[in-house]
C-alpha positions, 0 to 999 in steps of 0.5 A: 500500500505504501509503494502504491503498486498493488501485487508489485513487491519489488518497488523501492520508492514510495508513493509519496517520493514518487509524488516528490521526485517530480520536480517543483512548481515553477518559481517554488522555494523549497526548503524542508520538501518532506518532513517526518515526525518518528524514528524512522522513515515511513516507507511511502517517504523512502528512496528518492528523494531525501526526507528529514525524520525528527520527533520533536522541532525543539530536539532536531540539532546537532549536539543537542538543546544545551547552547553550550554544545554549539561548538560540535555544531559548528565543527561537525558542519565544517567537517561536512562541509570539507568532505570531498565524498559527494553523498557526506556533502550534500547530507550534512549541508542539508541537515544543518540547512534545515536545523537553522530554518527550524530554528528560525521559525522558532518553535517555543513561541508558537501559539496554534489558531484560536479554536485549535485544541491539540490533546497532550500527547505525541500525535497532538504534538507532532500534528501541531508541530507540522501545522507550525511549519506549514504555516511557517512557509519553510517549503515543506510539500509532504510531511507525516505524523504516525499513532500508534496502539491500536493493537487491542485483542483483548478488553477493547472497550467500548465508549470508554476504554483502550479503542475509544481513548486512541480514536479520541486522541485521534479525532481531536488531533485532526480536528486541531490540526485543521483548524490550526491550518486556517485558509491553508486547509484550501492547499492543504490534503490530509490522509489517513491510512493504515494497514492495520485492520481488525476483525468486525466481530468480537473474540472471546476475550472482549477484543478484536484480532487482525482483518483485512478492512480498515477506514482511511479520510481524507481531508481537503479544500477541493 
């Protein structure tokens, strides 16, 4: 599903880096291009071009917050910055390109648009965070945010409980999410996926087992 091309398992590129590849609209400044919020890449984000994976706006830095660790900083880009291997040169010229706009935008000063409610969590965090960068205007085309906790087999709960508390979190993410975004909703598609599946009938232990269907939205202006 991430590849985009169904029974074709030997794809390396992702849907969305297919998307990426492409080159930018005429006249375009693109900065952060594709931006993750976790460890790891997702695999629609994989091959082609370069995505920037960081769990937290304010971590993302070489050497950490502590303003005493600027000097690494500083001598890590210049050891990039003089390497003669291609690859090594323009990774790290684009990593410390993207740590200085993050921390032009300055991220501890954001304060989301009236209305917009983000839960405590990491999904409400990350969500926040990217709807900091969109409206940033610091280039990013694609970006992902991943939750997990989804895997309840048994005591699911149901108006209250493990599956409500996740979709909760969930929906009211979304929902600050877009009105966070404002009149960028018009530019803005969100999706949701996952192929993570359950059963639609309940096991003997009150929960659900893994299955075949799942539900994605999507969200736009258009």
């Amino acid at each position: 599903m991430e590849a985009g091309t169904p029974g074709i398992k030997s794809t390396e590129d992702g849907w969305l880096q297919s998307h990426s590849a492409q080159p930018a609209a005429a006249g375009a400044e693109v900065g952060l291009r594709g931006d993750c919020h976790g460890s790891v890449d997702p695999a629609h984000l994989e091959w082609l071009e370069p995505a920037i994976a960081m769990n937290n706006i304010n971590d993302f830095s070489v050497g950490g917050r502590n303003p005493k660790a600027s000097p690494v900083a500083t001598t890590f880009e210049a050891m990039y910055d003089h390497s003669l291997d291609t690859v090594l040169h323009g990774t790290g010229e684009e990593t410390f390109d993207a740590v200085r706009m993050l921390k032009a935008a300055d991220p501890s000063k954001y304060k989301p648009a009236p209305g917009a409610d983000y839960p405590k969590g990491r999904f409400g965090d990350s969500l926040r965070q990217l709807a900091q960068l969109i409206k940033a205007n610091l280039g990013v085309q694609v970006a992902f945010a991943d939750i997990g906790g989804w895997d309840h087999h048994v005591n699911e709960g149901a108006t209250e409980g493990q599956i409500a508390n996740v979709l909760r979190d969930f929906s009211q993410s979304l929902a600050a999410f877009w009105t966070d975004l404002g009149d960028l909703g018009e530019d803005t598609v969100v999706v949701t996926m996952s192929e993570f599946g359950r059963t639609a009938r309940e096991n003997g232990n009150r929960g659900t087992d893994h299955g075949h269907a799942n539900v994605m939205f999507v969200l736009g202006g258009r």
